[in-house]
N, C-alpha and C positions, 0 to 999 in steps of 0.2 A: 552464478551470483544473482542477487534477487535485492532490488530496493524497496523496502518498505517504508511508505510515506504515508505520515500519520498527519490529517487534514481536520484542523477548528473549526473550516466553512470550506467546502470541497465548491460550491458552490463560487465564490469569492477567492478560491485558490489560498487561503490563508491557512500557512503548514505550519503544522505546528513543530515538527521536529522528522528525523526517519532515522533506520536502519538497513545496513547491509548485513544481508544472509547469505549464510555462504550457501545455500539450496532450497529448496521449494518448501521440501519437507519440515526444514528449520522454522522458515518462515513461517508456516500452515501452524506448525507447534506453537512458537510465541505467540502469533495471532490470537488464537484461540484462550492460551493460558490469561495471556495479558488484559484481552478485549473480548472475551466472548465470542471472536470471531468464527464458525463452524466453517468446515471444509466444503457443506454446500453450500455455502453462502457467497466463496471464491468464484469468478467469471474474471475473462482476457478485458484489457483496456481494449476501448475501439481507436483506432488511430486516431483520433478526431482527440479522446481524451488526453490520448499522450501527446498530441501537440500544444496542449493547452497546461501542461505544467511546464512553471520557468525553470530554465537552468542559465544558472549566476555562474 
């Protein structure tokens, strides 16, 4: 499973909304369809950034 978290100011942490994928590959796909996002554009979160989103 794969959370996709779509950020208004990643900066300021202000999300806008996400999704869960059921695989990487799902993900990479919508990413891309939806946002323009390309497959080399993807890089791992540094620990540092996944401590820095909230979980409510």
């Amino acid at each position: 499973m794969y959370l996709e978290i779509r950020f208004i100011d990643y900066e300021t942490l202000d999300i806008e909304g996400d999704h869960l994928m059921g695989s990487l590959e799902e993900a990479m796909e919508y990413a891309e369809i939806e946002f323009g996002i390309l497959h080399d554009d993807w890089r791992p979160m540094s620990e540092e950034e996944i401590e820095r989103i909230p979980i409510n």
